[in-house]
N, C-alpha and C positions, 0 to 999 in steps of 0.2 A: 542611948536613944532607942537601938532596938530592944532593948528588955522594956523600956518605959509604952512602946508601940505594942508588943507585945501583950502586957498587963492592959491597955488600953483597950485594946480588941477583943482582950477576955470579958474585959468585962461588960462593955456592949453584947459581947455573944450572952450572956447573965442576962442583962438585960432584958433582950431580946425575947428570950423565950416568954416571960409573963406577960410581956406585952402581946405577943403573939396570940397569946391564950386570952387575954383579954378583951384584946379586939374580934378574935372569936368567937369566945360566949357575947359577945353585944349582937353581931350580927346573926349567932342562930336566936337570941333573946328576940330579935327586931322579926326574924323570918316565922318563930312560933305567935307572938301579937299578929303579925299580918295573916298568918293562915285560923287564928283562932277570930280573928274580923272578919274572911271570908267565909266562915265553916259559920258566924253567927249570920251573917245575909244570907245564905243559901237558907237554911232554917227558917228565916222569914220568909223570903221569896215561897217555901215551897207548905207554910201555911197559910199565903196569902191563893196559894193554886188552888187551899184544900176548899177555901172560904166562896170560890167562883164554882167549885162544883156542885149541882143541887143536891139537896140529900135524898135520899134512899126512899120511896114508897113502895109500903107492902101492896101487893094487890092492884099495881098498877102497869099499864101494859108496855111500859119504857123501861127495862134495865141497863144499867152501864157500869162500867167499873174501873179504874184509871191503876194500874200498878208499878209507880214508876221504877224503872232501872237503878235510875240513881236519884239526889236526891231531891232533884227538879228533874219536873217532865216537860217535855215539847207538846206533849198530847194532850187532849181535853176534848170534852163533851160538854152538853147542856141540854134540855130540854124544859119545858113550861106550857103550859095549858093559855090557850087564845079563847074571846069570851065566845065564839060559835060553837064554841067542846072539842075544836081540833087541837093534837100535840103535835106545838114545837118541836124539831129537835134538830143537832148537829154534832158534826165530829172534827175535829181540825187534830193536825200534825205539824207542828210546827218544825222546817228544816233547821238543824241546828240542833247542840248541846248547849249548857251550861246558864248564864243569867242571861244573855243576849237573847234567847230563842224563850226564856222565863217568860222575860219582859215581853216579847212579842206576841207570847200566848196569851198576855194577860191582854192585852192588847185585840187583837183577832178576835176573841172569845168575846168581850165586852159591844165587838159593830157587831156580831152577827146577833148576840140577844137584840140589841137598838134593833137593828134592822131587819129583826124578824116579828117583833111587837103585834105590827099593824097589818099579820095576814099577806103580804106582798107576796108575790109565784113564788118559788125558790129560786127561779133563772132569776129573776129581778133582784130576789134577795141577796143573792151571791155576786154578781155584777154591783149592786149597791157596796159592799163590802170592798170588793175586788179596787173598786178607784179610789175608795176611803184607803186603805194598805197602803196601793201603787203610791200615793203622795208622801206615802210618812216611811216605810219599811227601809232600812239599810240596805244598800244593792247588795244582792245576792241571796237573800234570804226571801223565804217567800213559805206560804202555809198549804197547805193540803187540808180540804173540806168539802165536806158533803152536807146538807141544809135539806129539808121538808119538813112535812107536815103528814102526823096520821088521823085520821076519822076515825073516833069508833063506831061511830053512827052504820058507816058505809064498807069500814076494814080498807077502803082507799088508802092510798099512800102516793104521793106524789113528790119529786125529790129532784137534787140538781148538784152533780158531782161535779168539783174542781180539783181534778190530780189526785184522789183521793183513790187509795187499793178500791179495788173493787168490790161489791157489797155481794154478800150472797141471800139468796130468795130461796127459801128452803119450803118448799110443795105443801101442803097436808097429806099428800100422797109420799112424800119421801123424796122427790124430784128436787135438783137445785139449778139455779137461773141464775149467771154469775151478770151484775151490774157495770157495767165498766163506765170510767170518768170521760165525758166528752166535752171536758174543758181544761187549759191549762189552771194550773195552782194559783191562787190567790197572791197579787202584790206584783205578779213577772207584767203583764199587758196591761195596763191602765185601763182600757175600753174594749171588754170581751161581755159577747153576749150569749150566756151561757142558757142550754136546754132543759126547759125542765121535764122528767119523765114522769109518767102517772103507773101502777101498778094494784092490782087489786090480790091483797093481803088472805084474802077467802081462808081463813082457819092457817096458815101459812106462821113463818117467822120470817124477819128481815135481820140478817145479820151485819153488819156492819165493823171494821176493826185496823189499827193501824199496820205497819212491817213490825212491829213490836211484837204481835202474835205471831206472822209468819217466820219471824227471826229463830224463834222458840228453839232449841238442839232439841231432838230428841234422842232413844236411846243410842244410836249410833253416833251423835255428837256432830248429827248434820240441820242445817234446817227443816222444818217441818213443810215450811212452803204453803200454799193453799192447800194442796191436798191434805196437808195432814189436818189443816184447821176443818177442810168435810170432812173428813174421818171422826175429828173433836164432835164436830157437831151432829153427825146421826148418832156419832155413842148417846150422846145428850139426851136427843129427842127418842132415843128407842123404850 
């Protein structure tokens, strides 16, 4: 009986091992299908981001430029021309990585076009946005943005920051004027009534940008912070 126990045990442990191996290759077989499913949605998701951003005019006085990390951004812009010759425009940050913060951007970015259409303040505009969010957005997530309108009639600018970095006002003289947010982010307070600020552009730039740029290493392998980004920007304008 034990030699027959014996021989029995061998050859389960025989057995054993293809089985082992087999139910192996299925489950990395099963883990490569599921990441080559998520690896093809990401790719969609993040040519459906490319499709929301406007394209590119030469010779026009809005530039923006979106370079995401990875292969979906949280970040976005838009801008568009209003039939009195003013330009739209806006920035959002969406908190969050990956498709949830995707989806929100597609999301965020689509009220604030709606809701900039019809020339509305930018307080209005962003407040109009902010309750549209609050009702739909996941708790905890929430977007960072900034909304105005430029004249070139007038070089005016009039604008309405929600938790958004601060904008820098770069002089014609060389001077800069840092913008700061004096509202919470988009989606946290259902019923905020956000300020809009007015600022005159006189031969000037308005810089505008996410932690994305302030994140930046530079050579030391530290962040660059605001200061490096005005550093970035008088090399620019020198």
């Amino acid at each position: 009986l034990d030699t027959e126990q014996r021989v029995f045990e061998t050859m389960l442990r025989l057995l054993a091992v293809p089985t082992a191996l087999a139910l192996n290759n299925a489950r990395l077989t099963r883990e490569l299908v599921e990441q080559n499913r998520i690896k093809r949605e990401f790719q969609l998701a993040r040519q459906m981001q490319k499709t929301l951003l406007p394209t590119r005019r030469r010779d026009f006085p809005v530039v923006a430029l979106n370079l995401p990390a990875r292969e979906i951004s949280g970040d976005f812009y838009d801008y568009f021309e209003l039939p009195d010759g003013r330009i739209a425009f806006c920035l959002g940050d969406v908190a969050g990585k990956g498709m949830d913060a995707a989806l929100l951007m597609v999301r965020a970015s689509s009220c604030l076009r709606w809701a900039g259409k019809d020339g509305t303040p930018p307080g209005a505009w962003l407040a109009k946005v902010n309750r549209e969010l609050a009702d739909t957005v996941t708790r905890g997530m929430f977007v960072c943005a900034v909304a105005g309108y430029y004249d070139p009639q007038t070089s005016m600018i009039e604008l309405a920051n929600a938790g958004f970095p601060p904008l820098l006002l770069r002089r014609a003289e060389g001077s800069m004027r840092e913008l700061r947010a004096d509202g919470p982010p988009l989606g946290i307070l259902g019923d905020y009534a956000y300020e809009t600020q007015q600022l005159a552009l006189a031969g000037g730039s308005l810089y505008g940008f996410s932690d994305g740029v302030t994140d930046v290493r530079g050579p030391e392998r530290r962040p660059i912070g605001s200061e490096g980004v005005r550093a970035l920007i008088h090399r620019g304008s020198a």
